[in-house]
C-alpha positions in Angstrom: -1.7 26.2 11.0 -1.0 24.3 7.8 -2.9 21.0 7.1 -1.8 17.6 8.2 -0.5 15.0 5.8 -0.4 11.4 4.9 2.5 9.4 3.6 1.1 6.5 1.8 2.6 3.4 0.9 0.5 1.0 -0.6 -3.2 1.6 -2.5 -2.9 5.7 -1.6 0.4 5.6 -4.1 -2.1 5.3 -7.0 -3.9 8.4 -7.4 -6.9 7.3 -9.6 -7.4 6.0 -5.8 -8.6 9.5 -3.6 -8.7 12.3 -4.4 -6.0 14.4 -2.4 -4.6 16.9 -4.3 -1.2 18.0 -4.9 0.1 14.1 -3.5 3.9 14.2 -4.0 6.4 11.2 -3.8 8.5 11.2 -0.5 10.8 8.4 1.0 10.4 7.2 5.0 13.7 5.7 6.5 13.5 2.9 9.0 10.4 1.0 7.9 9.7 -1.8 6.0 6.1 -2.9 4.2 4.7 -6.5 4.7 1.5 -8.4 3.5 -0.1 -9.1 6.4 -3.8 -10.3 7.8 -6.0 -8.9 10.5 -8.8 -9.9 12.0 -10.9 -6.6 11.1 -10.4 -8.1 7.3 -10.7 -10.8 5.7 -8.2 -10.5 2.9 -4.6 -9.4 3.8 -3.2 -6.2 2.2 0.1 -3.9 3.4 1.2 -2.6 5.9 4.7 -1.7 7.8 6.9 -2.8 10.4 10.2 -0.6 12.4 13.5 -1.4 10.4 16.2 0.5 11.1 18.4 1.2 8.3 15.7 0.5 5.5 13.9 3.0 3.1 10.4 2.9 1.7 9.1 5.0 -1.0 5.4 6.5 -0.9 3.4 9.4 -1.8 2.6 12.4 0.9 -0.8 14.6 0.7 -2.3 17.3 3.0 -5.4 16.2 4.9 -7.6 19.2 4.3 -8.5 21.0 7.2 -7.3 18.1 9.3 -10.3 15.8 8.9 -9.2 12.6 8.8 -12.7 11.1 9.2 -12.8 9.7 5.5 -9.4 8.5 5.5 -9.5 6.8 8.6 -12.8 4.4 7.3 -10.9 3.5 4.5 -8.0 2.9 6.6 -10.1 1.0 9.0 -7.7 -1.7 9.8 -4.9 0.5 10.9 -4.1 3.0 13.2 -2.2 6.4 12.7 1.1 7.1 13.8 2.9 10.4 13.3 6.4 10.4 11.5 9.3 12.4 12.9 10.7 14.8 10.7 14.4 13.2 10.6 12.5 10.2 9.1 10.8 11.4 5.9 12.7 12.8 3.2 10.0 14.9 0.6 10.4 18.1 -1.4 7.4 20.1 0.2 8.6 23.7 1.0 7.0 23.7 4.6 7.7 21.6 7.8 4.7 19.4 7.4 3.4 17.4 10.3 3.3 13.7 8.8 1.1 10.6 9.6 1.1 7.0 8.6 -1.1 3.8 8.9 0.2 1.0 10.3 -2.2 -2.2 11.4 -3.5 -2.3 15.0 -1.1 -4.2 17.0 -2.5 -7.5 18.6 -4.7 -8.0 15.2 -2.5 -9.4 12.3 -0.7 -12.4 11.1 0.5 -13.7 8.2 -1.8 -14.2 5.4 -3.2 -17.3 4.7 -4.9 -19.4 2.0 -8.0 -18.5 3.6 -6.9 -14.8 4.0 -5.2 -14.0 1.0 -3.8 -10.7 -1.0 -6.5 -9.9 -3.7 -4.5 -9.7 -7.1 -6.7 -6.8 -7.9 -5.5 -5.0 -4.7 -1.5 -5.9 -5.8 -2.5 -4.7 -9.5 -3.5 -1.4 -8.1 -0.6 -1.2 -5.9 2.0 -1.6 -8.3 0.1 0.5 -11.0 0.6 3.5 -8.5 4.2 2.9 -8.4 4.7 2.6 -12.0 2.8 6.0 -12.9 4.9 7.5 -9.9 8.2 6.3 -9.9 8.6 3.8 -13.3 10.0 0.3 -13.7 12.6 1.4 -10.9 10.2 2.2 -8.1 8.3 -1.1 -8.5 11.4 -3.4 -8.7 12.5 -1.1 -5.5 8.8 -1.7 -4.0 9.1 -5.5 -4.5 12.6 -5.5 -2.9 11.3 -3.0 0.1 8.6 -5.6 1.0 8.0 -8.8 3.3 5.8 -11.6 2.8 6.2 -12.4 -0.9 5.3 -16.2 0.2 2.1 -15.4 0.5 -0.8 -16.6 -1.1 -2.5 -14.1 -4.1 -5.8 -15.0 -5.2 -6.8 -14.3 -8.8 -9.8 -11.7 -9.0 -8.7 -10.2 -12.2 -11.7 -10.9 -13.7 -14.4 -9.6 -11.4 -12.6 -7.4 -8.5 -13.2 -7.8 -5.8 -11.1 -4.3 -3.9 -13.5 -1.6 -4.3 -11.1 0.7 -5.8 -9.5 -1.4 -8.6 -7.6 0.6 -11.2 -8.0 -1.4 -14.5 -4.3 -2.2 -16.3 -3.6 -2.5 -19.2 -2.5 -5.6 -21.4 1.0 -4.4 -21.2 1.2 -3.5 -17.8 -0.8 -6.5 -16.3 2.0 -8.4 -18.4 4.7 -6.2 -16.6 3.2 -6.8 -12.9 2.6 -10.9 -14.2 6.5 -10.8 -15.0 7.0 -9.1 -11.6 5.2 -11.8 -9.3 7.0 -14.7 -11.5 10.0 -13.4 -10.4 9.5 -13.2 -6.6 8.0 -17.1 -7.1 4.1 -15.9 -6.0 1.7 -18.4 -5.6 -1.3 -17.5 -7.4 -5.1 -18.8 -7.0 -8.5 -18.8 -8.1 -9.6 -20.2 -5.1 -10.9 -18.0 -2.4 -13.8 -18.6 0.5 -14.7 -14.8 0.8 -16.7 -12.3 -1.5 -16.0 -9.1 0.1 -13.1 -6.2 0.7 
């Protein structure tokens, strides 16, 4: 029996994030990401929601030996739901048995002022996309995701996720241009010190 995999769609796209080997870009129809807030967090982050006739891009991995223990305290928030086969599209030469996080229903709602997106999560985000699937699969993640009103507070300068991937000048420029043009309201306020 071959291993289990993940399709990721947020942090897991950038690979300087885990380290599962041989991650491959794959597309899932019929979802859409949103920012959203739950109360097993106190910053909000992404997650997806059913929507039929819309396309995400991610990444897939294997799950060795099936042992999601790690991946499922990292994923804390969220629980795992398996993906059909008709609704991921990937170049893997097996039929793969596919999983994705999505957050525990009855927990989330929008973020807030006091629950914001961490800057440095986004930033690692959007770095995963640009090393995976260039300028094109970011503008295509910004269009593919709800909840741009949100509030992003400004932790550039001492990150706060635990798993920040430092930019670059040129690329933080890139992702600054990026959140200008979907009208993000950025702070340095914030009330909370921890992921």
């Amino acid at each position: 029996m071959s291993d289990p995999f993940f399709f990721g769609y947020g942090s897991l796209v950038n690979r300087a994030t885990h380290d599962f080997k041989k991650a491959r870009p794959a597309r899932v129809s019929g979802w859409r990401r949103q920012w959203r807030h739950t109360s097993l967090r106190e910053v909000a982050f992404l997650t997806v929601a059913e929507a039929p006739g819309h396309e995400i891009d991610g990444l897939i991995a294997a799950v060795p030996n099936g042992d999601w223990a790690a991946l499922d305290v990292r994923e804390r928030a969220y629980d795992r739901l398996h993906l059909s086969d008709h609704h991921v599209d990937h170049d893997h030469p097996d039929q793969i048995s596919i999983q994705m996080y999505k957050t525990k229903p009855g927990n989330d709602a929008h973020p807030t002022t006091r629950h914001p997106i961490l800057l440095s999560y986004l930033d690692t985000v959007i770095k995963g996309y640009l090393d995976t699937f260039g300028e094109t699969g970011v503008h295509d993640f910004f269009e593919t995701t709800d909840g741009w009103e949100s509030p992003v507070h400004n932790d550039r300068h001492a990150p706060i996720y635990p798993r920040h991937d430092p930019l670059t000048d040129d690329v933080l420029t890139f992702v600054d241009e990026k959140l200008h043009a979907v009208s993000v309201k950025v702070t340095d306020n914030a009330p909370f010190r921890r992921w």
